[in-house]
C-alpha positions as CSV (number, residue, x, y, z in Angstrom):
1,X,-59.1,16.3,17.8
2,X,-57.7,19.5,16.0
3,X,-56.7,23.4,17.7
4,X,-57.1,26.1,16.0
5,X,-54.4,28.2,16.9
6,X,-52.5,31.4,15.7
7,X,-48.4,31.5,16.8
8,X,-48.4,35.2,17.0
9,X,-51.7,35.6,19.3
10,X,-51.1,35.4,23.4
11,X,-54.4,33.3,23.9
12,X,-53.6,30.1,22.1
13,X,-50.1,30.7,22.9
14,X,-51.4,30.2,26.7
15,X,-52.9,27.0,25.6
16,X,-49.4,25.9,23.9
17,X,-47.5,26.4,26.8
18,X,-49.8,24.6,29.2
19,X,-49.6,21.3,26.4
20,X,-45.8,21.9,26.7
21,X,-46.0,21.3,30.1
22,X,-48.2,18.5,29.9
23,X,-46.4,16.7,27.0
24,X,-49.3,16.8,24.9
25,X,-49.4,16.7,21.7
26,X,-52.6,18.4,19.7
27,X,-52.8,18.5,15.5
28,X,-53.1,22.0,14.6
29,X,-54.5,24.1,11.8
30,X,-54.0,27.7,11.7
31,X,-56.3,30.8,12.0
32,X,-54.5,34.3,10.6
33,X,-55.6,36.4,12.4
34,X,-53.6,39.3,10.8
35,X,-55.1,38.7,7.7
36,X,-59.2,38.2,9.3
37,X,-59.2,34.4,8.7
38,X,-60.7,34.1,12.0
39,X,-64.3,35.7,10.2
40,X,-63.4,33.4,6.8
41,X,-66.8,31.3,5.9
42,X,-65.0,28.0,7.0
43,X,-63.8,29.6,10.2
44,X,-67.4,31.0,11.1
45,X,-69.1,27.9,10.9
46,X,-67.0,25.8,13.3
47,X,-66.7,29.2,15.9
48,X,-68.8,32.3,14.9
49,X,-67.3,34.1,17.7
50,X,-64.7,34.6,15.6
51,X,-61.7,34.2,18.0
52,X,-58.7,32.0,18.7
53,X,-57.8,29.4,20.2
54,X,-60.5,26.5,19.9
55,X,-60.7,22.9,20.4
56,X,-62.7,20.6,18.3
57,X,-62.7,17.7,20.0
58,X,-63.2,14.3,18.2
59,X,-67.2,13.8,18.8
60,X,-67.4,17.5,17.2
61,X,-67.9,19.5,20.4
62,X,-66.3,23.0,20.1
63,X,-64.2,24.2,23.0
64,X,-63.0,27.8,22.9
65,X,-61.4,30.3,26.2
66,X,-57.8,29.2,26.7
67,X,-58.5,27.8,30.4
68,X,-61.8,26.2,29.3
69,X,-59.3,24.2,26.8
70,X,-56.8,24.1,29.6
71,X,-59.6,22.7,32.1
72,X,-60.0,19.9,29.7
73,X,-56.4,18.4,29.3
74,X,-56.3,18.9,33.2
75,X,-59.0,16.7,33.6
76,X,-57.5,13.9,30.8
77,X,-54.2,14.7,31.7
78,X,-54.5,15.2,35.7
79,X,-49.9,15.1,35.9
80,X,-48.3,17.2,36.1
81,X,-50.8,19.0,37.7
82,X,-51.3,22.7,36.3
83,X,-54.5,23.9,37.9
84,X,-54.3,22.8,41.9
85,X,-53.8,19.4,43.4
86,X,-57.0,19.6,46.3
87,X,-59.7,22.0,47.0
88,X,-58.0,24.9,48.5
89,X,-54.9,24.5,46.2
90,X,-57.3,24.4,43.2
91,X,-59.0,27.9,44.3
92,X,-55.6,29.1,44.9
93,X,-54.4,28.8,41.1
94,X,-57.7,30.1,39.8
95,X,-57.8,33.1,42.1
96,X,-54.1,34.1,41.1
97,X,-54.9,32.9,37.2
98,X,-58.0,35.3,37.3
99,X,-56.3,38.2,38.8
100,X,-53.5,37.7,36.2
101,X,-56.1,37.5,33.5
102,X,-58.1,40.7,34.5
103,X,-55.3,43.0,35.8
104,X,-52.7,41.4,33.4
105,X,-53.1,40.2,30.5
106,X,-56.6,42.0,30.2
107,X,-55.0,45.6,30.4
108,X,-52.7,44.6,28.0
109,X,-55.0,43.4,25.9
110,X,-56.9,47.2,26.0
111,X,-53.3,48.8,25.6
112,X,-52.7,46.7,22.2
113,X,-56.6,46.8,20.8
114,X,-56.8,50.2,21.7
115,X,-53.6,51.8,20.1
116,X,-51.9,49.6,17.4
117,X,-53.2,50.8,14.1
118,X,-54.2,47.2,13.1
119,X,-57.2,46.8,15.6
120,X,-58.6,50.1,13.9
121,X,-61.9,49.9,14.1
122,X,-62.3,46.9,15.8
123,X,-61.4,47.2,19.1
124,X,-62.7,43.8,20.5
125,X,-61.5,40.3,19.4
126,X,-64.5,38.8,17.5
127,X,-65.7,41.8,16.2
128,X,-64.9,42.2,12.4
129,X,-65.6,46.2,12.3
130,X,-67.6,48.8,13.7
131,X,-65.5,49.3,17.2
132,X,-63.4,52.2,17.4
133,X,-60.2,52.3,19.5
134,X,-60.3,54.7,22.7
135,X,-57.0,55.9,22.9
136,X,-57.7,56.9,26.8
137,X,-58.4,53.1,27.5
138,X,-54.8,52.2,25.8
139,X,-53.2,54.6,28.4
140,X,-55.4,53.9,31.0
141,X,-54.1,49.8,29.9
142,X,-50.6,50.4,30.3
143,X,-50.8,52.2,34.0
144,X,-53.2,49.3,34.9
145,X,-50.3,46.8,33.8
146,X,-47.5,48.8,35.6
147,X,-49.3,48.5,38.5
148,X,-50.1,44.7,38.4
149,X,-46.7,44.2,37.9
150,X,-45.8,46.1,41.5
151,X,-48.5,43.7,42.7
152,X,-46.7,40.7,41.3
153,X,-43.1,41.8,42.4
154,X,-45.1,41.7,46.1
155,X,-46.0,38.6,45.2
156,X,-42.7,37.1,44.0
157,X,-41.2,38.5,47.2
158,X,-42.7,35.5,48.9
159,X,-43.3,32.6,46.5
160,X,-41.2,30.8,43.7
161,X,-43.8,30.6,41.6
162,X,-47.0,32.8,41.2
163,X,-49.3,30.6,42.8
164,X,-47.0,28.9,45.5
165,X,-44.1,26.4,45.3
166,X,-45.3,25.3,41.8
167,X,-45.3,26.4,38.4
168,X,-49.0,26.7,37.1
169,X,-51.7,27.9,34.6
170,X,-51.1,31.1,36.9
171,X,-47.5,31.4,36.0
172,X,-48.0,30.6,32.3
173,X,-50.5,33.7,32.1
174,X,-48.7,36.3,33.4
175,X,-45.4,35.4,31.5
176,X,-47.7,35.7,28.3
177,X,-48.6,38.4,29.1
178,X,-45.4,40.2,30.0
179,X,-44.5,38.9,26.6
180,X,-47.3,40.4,25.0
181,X,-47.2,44.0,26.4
182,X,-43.6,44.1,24.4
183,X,-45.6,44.9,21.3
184,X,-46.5,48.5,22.8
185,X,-43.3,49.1,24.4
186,X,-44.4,48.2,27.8
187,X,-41.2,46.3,29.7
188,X,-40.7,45.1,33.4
189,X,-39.5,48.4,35.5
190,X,-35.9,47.6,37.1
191,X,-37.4,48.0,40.6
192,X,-39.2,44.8,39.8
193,X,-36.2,42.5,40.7
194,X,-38.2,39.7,41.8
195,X,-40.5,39.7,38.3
196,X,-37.2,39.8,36.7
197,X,-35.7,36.7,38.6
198,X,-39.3,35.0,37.9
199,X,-39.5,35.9,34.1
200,X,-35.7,34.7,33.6
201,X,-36.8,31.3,35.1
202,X,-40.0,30.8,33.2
203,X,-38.1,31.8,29.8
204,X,-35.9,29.4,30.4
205,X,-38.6,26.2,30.9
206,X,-39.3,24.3,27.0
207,X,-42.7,25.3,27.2
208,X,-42.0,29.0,26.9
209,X,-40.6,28.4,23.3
210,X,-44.3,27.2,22.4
């Protein structure tokens, strides 16, 4: 079993956090994607989509999406249990993981591939060239991001964790991707005590050093 994984990209830093949590530990082989390794000849041939982080598992499948590799060391690795105990539970996580994926991390991700001058002219991950940034969609990234964070400082209001009482995939996601947004100068507002109080406690867990 081997990851391929890249330290300073928020994907396969998801999936590190969540092995973190689980005790888990995974051989790993780096992918730079600052210098285009990802769409190297040896790269291509185990994942031609050209993105971090993948899972080559021992039999040679090939797992990429950070919560399809999640989803698998759930299911090995049931404890501590990161994704939902029972039905409802489960559907719980995922609807609060998704929302953090699309609203969160996702405008972030337009914020950083649309404005940083290294994504010129390749504005989606995978794509080697040929996609140029849209400087409206970086702005209109950042306002989507301020306003999921009001939506989590709601949230937080109410429960520990984002979720409910425990720390989860859900939790690790949106932490990543407050992280993340610091690479375009995007912080948490002041008014957002409770994200505040939340973010201090998740930087403080072992995994978050992942």
């Amino acid at each position: 079993m081997k990851l391929y994984d890249f330290t300073l990209a928020p994907n396969p830093r998801r999936v590190r956090m969540f092995l973190a949590e689980k005790g888990i530990d995974v051989p790993m082989a780096q992918v730079n994607t600052r210098e285009m390794e990802q769409f190297a000849d040896w790269y291509q041939k185990i994942v031609p989509q050209g993105i971090v982080p993948a899972l080559e598992l021992d039999d040679g499948t090939i797992i990429t999406e950070s919560v399809a590799i999640c989803r698998y060391f759930e299911e090995v690795q049931p404890d501590p249990p990161l994704m939902g105990t029972d039905a409802a539970d489960k559907a719980v996580v995922e609807m609060w993981n998704r929302r953090a994926e699309l609203q969160g991390i996702g405008a972030v991700g337009d914020a950083l591939r649309n404005g940083l001058p290294m994504f010129e002219d390749r504005a989606i991950a995978g794509i080697a060239s040929g996609i140029p940034q849209i400087p409206e969609l970086a702005a209109r990234g950042r306002a989507a991001f301020l306003r999921f964070l009001d939506d989590m400082d709601r949230r937080l209001a109410d429960s520990p964790f984002i979720a409910g009482k425990r720390f989860t995939i859900a939790d690790i996601t949106v932490f990543v991707g407050i992280d993340t947004a610091k690479r375009v100068e995007m912080e948490v507002p002041d008014h957002c005590t409770n994200v505040k109080r939340w973010y201090a406690e998740i930087a403080a867990r072992p995994s978050a050093a992942a």
